[in-house]
Backbone of each chain as ProteinMPNN parsed JSONL, in Angstrom:
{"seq_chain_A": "XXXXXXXXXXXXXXXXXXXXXXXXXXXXXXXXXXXXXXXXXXXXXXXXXXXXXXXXXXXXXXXXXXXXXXXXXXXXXXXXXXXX", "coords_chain_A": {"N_chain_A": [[12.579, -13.139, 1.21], [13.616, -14.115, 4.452], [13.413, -16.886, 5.519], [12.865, -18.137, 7.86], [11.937, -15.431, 9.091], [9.315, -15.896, 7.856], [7.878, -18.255, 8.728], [7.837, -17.326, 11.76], [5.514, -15.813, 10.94], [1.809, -14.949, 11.071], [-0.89, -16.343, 10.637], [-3.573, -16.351, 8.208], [-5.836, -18.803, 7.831], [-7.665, -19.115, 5.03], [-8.54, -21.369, 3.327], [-10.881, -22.361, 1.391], [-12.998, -20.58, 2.037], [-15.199, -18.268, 0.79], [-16.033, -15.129, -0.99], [-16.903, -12.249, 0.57], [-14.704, -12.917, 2.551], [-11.997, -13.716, 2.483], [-10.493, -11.696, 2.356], [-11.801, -10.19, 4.19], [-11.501, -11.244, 7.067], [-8.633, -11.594, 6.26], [-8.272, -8.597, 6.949], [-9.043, -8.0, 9.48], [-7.36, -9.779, 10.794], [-4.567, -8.687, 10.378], [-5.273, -6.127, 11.69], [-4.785, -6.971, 14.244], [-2.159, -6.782, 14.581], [1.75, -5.462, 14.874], [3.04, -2.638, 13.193], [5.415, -3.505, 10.668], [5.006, -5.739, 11.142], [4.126, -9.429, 9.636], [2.037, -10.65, 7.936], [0.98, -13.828, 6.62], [-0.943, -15.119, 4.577], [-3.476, -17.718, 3.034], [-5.378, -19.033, 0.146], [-8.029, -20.081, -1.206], [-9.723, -18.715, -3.024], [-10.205, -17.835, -6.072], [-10.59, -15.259, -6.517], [-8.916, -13.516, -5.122], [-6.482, -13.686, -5.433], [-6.64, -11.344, -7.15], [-7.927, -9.493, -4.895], [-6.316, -9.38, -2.992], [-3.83, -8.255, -2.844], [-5.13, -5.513, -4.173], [-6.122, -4.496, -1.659], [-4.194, -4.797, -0.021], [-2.528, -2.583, -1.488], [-4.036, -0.152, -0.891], [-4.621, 0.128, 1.475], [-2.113, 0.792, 2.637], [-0.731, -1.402, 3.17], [2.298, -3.466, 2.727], [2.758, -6.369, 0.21], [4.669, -8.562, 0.209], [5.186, -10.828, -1.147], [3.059, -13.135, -3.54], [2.707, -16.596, -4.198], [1.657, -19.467, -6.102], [0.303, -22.466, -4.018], [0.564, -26.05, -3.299], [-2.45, -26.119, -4.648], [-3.055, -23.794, -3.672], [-3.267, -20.488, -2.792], [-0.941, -18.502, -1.413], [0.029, -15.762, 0.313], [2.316, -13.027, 1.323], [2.133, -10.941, 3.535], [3.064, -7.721, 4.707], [2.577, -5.461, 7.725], [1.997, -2.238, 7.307], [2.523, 1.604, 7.752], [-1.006, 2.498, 8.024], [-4.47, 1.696, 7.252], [-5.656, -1.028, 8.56]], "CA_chain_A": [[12.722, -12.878, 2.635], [14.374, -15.008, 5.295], [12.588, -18.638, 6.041], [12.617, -17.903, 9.991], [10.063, -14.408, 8.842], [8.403, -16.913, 7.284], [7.828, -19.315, 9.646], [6.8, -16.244, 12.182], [4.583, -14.73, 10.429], [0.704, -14.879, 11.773], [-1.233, -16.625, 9.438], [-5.097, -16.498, 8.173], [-6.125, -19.613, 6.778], [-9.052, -18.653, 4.201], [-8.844, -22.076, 2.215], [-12.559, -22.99, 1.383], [-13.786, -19.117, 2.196], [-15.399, -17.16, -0.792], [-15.91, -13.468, -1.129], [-16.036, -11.715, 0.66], [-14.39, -13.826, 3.729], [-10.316, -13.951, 2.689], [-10.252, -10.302, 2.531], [-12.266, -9.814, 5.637], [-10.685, -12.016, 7.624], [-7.237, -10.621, 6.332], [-7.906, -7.41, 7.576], [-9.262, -8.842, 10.18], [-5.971, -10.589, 11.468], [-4.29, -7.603, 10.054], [-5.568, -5.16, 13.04], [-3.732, -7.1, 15.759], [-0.39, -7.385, 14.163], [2.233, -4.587, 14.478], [3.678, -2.171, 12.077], [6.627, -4.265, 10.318], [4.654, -7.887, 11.197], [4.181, -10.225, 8.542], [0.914, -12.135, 8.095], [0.244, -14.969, 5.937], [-2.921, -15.469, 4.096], [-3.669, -18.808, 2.162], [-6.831, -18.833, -0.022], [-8.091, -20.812, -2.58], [-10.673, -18.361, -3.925], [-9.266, -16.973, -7.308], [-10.434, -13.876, -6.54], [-7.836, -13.837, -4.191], [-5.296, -13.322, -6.35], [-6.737, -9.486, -7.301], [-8.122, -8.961, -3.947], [-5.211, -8.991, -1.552], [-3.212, -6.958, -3.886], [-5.527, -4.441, -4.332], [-6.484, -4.482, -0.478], [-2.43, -4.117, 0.47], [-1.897, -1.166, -2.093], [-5.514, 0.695, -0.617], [-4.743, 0.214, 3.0], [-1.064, 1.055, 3.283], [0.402, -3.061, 3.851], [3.142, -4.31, 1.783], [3.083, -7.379, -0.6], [5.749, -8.733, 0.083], [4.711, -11.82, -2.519], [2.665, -14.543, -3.499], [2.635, -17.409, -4.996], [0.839, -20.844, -5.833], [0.982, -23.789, -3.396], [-0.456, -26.958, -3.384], [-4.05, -25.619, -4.758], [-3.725, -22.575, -2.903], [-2.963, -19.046, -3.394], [0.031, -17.913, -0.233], [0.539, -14.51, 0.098], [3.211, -12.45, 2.332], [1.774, -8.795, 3.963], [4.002, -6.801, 5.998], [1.21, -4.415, 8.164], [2.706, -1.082, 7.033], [1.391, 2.478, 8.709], [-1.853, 2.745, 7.138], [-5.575, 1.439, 7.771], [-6.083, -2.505, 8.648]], "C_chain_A": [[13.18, -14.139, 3.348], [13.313, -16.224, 5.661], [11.981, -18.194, 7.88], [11.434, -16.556, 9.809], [8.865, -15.097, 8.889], [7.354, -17.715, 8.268], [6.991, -18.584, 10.796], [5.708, -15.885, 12.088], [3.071, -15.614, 10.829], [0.064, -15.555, 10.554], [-3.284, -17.136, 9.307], [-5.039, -17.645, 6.947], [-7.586, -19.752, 6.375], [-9.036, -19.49, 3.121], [-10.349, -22.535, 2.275], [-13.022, -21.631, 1.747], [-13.519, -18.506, 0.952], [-15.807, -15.747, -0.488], [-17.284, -13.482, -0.303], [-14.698, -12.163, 1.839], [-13.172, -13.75, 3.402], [-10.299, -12.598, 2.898], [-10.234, -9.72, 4.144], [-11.38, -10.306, 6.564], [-8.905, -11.397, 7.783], [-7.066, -9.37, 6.949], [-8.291, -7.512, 8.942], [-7.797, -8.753, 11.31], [-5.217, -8.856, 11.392], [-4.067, -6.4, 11.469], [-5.072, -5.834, 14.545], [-2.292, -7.264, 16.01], [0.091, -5.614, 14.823], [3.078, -3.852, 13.574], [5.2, -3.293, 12.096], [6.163, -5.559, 10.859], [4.448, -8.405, 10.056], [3.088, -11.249, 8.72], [0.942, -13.181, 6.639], [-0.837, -15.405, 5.563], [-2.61, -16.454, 2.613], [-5.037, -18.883, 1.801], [-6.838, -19.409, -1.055], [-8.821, -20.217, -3.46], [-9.286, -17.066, -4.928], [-9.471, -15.588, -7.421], [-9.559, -13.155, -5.521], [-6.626, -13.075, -4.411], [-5.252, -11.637, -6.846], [-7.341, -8.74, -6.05], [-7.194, -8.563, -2.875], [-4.216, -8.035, -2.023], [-3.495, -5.965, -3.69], [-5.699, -3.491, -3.016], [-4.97, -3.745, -0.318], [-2.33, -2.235, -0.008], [-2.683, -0.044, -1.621], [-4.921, 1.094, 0.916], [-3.431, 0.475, 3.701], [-0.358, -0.106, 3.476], [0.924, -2.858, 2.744], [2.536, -5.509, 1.179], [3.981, -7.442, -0.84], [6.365, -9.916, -1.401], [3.431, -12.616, -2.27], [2.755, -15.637, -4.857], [1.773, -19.084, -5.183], [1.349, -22.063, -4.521], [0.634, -25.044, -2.829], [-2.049, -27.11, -3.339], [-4.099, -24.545, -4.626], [-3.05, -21.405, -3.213], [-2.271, -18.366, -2.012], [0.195, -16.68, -0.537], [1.32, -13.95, 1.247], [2.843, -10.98, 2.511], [2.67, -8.675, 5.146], [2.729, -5.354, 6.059], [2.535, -2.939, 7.621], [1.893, 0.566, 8.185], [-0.228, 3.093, 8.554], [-2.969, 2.139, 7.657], [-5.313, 0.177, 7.812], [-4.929, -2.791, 9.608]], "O_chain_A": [[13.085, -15.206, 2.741], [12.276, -15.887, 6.232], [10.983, -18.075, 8.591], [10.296, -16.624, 10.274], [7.844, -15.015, 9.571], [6.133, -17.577, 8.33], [5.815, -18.89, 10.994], [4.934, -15.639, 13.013], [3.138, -16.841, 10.893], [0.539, -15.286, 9.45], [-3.973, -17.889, 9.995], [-4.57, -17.616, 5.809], [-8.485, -20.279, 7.031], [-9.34, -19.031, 2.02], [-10.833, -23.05, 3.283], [-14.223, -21.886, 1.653], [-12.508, -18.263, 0.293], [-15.796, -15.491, 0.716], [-18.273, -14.213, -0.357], [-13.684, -11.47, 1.752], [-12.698, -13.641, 4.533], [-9.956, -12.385, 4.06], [-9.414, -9.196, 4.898], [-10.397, -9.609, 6.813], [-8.236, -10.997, 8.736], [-5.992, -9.002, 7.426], [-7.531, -6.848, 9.647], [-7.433, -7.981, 12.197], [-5.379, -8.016, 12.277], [-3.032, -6.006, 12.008], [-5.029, -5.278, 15.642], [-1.567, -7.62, 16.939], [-0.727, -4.753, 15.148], [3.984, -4.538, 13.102], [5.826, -3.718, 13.067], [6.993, -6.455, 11.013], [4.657, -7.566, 9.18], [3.11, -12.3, 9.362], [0.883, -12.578, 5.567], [-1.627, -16.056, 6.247], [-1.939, -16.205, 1.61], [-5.915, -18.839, 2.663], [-5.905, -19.394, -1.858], [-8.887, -20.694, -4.593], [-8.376, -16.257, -4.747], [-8.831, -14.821, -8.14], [-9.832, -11.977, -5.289], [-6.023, -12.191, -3.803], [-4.267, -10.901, -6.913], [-7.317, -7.509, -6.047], [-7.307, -7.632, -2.077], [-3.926, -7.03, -1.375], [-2.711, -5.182, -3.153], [-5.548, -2.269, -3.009], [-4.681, -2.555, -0.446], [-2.17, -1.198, 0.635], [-2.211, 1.073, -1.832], [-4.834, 2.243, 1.348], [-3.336, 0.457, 4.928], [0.748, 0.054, 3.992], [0.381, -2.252, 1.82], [1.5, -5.763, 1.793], [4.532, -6.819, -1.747], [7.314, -9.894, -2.185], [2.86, -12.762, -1.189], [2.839, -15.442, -6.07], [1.371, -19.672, -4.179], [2.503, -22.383, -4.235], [0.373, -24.981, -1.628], [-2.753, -27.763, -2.568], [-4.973, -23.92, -5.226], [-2.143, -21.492, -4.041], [-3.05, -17.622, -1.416], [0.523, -16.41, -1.693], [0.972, -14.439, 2.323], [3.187, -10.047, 1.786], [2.873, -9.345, 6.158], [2.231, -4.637, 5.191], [3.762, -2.988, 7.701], [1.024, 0.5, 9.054], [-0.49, 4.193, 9.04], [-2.713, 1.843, 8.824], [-4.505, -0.062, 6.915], [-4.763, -3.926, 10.053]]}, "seq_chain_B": "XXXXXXXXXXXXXXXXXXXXXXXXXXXXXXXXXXXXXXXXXXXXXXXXXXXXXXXXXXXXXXXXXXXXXXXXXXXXXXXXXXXXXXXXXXXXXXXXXXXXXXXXXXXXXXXXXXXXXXXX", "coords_chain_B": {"N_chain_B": [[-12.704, 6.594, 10.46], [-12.802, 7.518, 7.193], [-14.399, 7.448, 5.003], [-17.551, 6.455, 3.863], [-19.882, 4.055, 2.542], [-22.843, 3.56, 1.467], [-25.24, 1.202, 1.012], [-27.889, -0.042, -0.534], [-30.593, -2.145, -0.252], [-33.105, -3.971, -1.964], [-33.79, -6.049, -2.618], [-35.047, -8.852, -1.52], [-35.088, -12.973, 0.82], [-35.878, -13.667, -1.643], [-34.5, -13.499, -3.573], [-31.397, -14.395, -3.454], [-29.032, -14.147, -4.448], [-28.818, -12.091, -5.605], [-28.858, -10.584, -3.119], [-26.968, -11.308, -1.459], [-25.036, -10.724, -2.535], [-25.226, -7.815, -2.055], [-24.321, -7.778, 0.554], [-21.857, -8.933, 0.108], [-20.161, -6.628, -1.065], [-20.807, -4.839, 1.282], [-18.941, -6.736, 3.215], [-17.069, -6.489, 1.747], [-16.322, -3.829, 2.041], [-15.906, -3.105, 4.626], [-13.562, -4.497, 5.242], [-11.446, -2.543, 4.305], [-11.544, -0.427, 5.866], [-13.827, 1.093, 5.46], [-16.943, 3.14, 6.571], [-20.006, 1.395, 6.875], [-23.098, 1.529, 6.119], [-25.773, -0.129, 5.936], [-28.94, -0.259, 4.301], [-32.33, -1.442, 3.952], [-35.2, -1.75, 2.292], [-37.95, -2.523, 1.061], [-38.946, -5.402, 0.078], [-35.997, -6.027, 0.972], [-36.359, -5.752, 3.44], [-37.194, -7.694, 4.714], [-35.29, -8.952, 4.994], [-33.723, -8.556, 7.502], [-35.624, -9.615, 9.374], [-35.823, -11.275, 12.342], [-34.209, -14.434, 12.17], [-34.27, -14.837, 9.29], [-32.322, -14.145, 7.629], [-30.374, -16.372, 8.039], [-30.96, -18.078, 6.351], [-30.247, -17.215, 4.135], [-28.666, -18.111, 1.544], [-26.151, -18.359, -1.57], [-24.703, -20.025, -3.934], [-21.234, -20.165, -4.368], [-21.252, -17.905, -2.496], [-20.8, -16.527, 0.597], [-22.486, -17.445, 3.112], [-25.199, -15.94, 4.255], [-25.618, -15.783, 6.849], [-23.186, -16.678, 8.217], [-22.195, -14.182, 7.177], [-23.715, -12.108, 7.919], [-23.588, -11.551, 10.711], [-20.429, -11.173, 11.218], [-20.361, -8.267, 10.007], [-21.676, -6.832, 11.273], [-19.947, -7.556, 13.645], [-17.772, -5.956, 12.093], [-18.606, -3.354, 12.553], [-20.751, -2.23, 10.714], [-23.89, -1.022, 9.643], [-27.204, -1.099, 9.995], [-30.347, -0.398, 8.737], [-33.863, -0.217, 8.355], [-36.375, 0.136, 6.521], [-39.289, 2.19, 6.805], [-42.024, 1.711, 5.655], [-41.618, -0.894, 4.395], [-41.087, -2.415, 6.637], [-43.809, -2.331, 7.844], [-45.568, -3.442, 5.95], [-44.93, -5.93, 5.79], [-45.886, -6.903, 7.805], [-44.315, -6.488, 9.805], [-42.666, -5.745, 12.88], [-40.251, -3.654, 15.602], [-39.278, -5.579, 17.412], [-39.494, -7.582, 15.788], [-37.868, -7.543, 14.165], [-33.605, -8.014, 13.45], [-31.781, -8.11, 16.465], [-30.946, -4.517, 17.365], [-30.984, -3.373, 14.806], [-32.264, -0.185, 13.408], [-35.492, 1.606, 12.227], [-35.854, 3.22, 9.681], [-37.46, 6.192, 7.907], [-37.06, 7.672, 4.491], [-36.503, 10.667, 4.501], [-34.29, 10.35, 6.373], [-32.74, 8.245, 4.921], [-31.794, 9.41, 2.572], [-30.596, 11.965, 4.056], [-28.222, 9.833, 4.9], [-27.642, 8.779, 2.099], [-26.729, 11.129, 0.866], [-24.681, 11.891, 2.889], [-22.629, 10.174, 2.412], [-19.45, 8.402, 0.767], [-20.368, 7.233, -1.407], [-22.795, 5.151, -3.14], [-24.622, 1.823, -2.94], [-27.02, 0.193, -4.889], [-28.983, -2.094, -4.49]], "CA_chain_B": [[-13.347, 5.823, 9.004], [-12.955, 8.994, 6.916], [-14.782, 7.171, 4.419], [-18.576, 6.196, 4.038], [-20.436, 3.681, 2.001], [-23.837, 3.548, 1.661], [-25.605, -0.16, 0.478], [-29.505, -0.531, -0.628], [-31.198, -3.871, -0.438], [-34.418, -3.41, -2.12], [-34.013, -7.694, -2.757], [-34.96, -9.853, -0.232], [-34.68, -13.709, 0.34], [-36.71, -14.796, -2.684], [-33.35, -13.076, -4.491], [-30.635, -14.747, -2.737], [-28.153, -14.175, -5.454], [-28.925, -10.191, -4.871], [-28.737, -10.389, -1.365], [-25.158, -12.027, -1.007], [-24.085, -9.667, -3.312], [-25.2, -6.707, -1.494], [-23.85, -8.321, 1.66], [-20.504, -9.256, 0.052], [-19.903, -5.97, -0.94], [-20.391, -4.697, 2.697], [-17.851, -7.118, 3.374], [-15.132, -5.596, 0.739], [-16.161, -2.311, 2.367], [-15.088, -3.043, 5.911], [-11.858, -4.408, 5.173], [-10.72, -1.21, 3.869], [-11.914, 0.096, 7.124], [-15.239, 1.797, 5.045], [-18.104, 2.83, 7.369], [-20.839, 0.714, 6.037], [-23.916, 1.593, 6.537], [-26.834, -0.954, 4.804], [-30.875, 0.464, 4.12], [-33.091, -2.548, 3.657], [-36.298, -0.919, 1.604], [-39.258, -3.225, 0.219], [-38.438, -6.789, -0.195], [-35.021, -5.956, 1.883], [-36.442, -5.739, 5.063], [-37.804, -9.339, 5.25], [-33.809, -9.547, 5.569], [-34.061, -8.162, 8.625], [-36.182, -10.043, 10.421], [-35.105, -12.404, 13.25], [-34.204, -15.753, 11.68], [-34.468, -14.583, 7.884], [-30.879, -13.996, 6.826], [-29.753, -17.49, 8.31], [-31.276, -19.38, 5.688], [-30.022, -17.261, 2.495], [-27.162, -18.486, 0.911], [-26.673, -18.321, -2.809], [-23.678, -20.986, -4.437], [-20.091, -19.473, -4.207], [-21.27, -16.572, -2.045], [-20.411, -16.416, 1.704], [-23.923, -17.709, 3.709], [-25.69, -14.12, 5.197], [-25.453, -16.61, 8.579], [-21.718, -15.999, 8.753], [-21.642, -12.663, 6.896], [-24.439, -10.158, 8.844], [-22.216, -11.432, 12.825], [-19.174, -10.502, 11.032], [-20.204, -7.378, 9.117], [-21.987, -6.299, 12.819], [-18.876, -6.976, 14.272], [-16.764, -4.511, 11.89], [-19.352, -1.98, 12.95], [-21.283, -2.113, 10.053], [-25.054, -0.163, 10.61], [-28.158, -1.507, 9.373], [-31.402, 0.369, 8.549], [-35.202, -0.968, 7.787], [-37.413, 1.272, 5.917], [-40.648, 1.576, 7.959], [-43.009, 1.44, 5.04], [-41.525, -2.517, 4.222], [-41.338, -2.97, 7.532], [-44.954, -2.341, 7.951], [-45.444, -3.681, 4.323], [-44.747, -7.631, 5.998], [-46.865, -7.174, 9.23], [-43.588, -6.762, 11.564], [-42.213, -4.258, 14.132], [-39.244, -3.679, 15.93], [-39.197, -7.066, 17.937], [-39.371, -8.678, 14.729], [-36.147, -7.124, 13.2], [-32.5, -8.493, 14.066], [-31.177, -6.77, 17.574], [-29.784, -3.645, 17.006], [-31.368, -2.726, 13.517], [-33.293, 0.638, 13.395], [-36.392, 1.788, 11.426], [-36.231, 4.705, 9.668], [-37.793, 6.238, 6.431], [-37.084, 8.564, 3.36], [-35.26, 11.418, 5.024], [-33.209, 9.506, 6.973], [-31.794, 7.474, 3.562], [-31.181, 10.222, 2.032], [-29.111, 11.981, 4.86], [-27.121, 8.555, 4.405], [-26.674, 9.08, 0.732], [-25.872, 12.467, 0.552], [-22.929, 12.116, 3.475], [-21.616, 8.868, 1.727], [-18.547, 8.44, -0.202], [-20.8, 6.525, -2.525], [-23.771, 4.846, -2.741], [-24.694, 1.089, -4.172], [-28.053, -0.261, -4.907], [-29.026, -3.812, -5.097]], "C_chain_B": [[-13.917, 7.283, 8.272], [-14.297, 8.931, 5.667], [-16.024, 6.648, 4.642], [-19.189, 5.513, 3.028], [-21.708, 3.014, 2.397], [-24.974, 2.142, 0.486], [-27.361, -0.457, 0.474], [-29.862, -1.697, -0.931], [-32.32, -3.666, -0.808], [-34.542, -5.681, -2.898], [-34.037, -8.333, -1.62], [-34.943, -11.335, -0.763], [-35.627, -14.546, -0.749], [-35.533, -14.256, -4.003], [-32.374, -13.41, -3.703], [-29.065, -13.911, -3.331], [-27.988, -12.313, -5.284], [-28.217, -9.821, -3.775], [-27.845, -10.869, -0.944], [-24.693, -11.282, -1.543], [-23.817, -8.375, -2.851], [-24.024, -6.665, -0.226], [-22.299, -8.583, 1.573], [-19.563, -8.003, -0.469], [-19.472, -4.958, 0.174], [-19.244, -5.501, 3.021], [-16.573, -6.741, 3.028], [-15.04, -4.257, 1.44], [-15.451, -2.381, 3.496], [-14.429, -3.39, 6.064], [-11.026, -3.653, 4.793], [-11.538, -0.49, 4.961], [-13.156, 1.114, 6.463], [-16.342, 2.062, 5.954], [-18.977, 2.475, 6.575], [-22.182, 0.83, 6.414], [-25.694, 0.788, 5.409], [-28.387, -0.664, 5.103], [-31.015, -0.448, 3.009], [-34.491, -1.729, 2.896], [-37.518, -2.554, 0.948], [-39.141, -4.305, 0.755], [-37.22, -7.065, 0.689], [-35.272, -6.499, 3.08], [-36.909, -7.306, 5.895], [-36.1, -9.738, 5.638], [-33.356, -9.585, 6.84], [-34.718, -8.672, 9.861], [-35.592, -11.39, 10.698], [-35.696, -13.525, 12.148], [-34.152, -15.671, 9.983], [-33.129, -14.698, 7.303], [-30.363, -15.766, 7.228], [-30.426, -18.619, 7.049], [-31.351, -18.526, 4.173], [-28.938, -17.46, 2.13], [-27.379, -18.451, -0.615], [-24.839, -18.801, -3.55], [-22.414, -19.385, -4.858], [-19.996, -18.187, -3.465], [-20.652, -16.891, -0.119], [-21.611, -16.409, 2.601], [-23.717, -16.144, 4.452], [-25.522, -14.921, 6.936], [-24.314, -16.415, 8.901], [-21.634, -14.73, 8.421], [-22.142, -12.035, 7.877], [-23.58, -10.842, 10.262], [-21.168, -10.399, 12.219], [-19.534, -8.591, 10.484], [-20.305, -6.043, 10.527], [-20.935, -5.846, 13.446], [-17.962, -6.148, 14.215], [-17.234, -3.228, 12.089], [-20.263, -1.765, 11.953], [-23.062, -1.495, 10.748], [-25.983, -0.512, 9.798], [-29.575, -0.875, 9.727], [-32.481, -0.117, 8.045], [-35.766, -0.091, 7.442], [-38.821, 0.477, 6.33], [-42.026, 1.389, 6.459], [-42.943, -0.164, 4.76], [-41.375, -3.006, 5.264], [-42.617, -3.269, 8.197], [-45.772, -3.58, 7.022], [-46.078, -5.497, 4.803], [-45.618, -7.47, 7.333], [-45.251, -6.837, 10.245], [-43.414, -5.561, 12.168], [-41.066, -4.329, 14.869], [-38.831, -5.37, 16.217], [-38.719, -7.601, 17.178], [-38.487, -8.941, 14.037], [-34.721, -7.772, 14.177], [-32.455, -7.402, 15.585], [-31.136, -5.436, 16.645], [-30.133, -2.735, 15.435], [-32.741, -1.42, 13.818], [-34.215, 0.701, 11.918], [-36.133, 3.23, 10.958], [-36.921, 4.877, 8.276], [-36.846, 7.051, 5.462], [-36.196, 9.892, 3.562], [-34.487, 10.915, 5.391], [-31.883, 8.442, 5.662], [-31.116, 8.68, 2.936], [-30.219, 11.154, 2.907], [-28.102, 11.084, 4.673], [-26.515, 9.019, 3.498], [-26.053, 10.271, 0.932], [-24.349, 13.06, 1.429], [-22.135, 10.923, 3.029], [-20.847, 9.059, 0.786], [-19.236, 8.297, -1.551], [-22.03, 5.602, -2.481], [-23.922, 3.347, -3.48], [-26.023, 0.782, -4.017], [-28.347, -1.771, -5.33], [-30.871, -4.653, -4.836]], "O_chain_B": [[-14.923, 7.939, 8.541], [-15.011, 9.894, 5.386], [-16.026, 6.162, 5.773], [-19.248, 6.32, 2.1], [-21.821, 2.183, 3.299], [-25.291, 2.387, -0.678], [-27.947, -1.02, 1.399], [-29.408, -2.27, -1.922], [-32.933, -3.027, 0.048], [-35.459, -6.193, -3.54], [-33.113, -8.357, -0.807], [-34.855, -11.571, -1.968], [-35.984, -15.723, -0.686], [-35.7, -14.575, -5.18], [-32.291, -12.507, -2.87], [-28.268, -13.263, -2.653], [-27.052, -11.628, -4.87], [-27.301, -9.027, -3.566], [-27.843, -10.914, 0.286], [-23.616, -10.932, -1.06], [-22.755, -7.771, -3.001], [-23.135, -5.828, -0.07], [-21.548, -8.517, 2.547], [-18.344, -8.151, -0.388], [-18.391, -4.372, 0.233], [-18.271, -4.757, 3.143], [-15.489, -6.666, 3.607], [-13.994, -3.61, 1.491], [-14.372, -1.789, 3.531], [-13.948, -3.029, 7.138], [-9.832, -3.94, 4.874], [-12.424, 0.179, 4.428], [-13.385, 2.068, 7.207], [-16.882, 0.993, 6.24], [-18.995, 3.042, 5.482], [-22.457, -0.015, 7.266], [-26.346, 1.273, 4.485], [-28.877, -0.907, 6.206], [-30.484, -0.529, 1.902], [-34.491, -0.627, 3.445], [-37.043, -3.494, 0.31], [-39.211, -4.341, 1.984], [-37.185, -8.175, 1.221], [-34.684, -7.408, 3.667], [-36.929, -7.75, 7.044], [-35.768, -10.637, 6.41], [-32.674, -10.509, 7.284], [-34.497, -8.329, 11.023], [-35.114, -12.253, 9.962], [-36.772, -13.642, 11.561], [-33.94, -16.768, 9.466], [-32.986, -15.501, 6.382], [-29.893, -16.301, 6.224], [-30.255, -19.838, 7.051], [-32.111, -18.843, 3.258], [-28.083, -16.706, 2.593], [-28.528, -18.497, -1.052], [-23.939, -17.964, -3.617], [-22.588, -18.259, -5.323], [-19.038, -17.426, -3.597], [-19.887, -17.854, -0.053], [-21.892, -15.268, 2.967], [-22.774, -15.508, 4.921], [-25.316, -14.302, 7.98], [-24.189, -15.902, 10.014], [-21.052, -13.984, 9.208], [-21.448, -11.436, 8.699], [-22.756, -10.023, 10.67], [-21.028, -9.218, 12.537], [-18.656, -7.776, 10.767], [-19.645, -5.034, 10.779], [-20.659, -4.699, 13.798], [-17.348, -5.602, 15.132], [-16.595, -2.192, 11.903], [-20.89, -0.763, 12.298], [-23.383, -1.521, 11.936], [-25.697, -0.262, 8.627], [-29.936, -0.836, 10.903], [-32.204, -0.65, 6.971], [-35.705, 0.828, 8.258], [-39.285, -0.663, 6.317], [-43.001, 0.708, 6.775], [-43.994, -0.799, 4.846], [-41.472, -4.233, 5.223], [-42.714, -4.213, 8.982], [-46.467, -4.467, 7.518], [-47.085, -6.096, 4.425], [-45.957, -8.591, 7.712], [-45.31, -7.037, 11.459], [-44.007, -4.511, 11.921], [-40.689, -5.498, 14.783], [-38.257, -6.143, 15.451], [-37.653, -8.186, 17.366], [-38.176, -9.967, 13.432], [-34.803, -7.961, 15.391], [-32.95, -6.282, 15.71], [-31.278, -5.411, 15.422], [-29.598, -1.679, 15.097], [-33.85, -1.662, 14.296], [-33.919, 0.149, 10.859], [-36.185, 4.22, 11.689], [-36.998, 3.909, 7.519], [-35.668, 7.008, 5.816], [-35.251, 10.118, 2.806], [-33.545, 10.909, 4.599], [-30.685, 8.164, 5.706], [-29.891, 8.777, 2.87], [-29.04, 11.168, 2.552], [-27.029, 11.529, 4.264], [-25.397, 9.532, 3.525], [-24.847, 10.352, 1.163], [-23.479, 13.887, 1.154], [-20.956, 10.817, 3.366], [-21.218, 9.784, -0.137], [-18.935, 8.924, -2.567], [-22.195, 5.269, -1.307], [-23.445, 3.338, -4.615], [-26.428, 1.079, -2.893], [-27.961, -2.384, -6.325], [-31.077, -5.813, -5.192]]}, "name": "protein", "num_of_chains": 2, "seq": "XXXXXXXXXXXXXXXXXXXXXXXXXXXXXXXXXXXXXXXXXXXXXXXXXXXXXXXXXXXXXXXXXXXXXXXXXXXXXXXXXXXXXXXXXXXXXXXXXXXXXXXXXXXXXXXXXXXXXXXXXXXXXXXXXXXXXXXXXXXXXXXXXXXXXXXXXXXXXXXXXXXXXXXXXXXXXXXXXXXXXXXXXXXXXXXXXXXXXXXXXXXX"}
């Protein structure tokens, strides 16, 4: 996706928060965006990595990606029409 | 919230490790917009009372001092079973705001309209 999305996009920073707290939080943020926004969630907890995933595919958001980044675990949600 | 999950605490804080767990489950529930409804029973209900949850934490869990505000704030619904509420000497007063007493019927209405039920 385009750098300038990027850059946009709303962002929950859940480095140092453990379970359940990135999730929460994500949905959280999540509920003030609008359909087709793009949040940002950075988290260092490794459960992280199967939680926002699973969360997206449950609740209707996109994953758009993620990937590692200095320690931390970035991920890209586009709110879709669905719960959160 | 078409959905309903139903969360038993029958550990209170001399099980910390329990009682974050129960608590962090509520948490997974109400980010999938879950109604969450948590019944404290025995040992639970000491969770309940003013000042009690602020001082359980249990290593890599999410302190009950930040979780029960937040869980409140997703609407989450918390229940004391009056026999452990009796059980410890307390009474309403004694319980967080906002938390009712109920017994044995009342849980089981819970379970039986819940998606699902967990016990901890």
């Amino acid at each position: 996706m385009a750098e300038t999305e990027i850059q946009e996009a709303t962002t929950v920073d859940a480095r140092g928060l453990v379970c359940p707290m990135p999730i929460v939080r994500t949905a959280k943020a999540m509920k003030g965006l609008a359909l087709g926004d793009v949040l940002k969630v950075i988290a260092t907890d490794r459960g992280s990595v199967a939680d926002i995933p699973a969360w997206a595919g449950s609740t209707g958001n996109e994953l758009l990606e993620w990937h590692e980044e200095d320690g931390a675990f970035v991920f890209l949600l586009r709110k879709g029409a669905g719960i959160g | 919230m078409a959905e309903k999950l139903v969360i038993m605490v029958t550990h209170g804080p001399d099980q910390p490790v329990l009682a974050s767990i129960a608590f962090a489950m509520a948490g997974g529930a109400v980010a999938y917009d879950v109604e969450v409804v948590m019944i404290f029973q025995g040992d639970g209900c000491l969770l309940m009372k003013k000042g009690v949850a602020e001082t359980v934490a249990a290593p890599e869990f999410t302190p009950l001092r930040e979780l029960l505000p937040t869980l409140r704030e997703m609407g989450a619904k918390f229940i004391a079973c009056s026999p452990g509420v009796k059980m410890y000497g307390l009474s309403q007063e004694d319980l967080i705001d906002g938390v009712e007493i109920a017994t044995a019927g009342r849980f089981v209405a819970e379970v039986m309209s819940a998606t699902n039920s967990l016990v901890y």
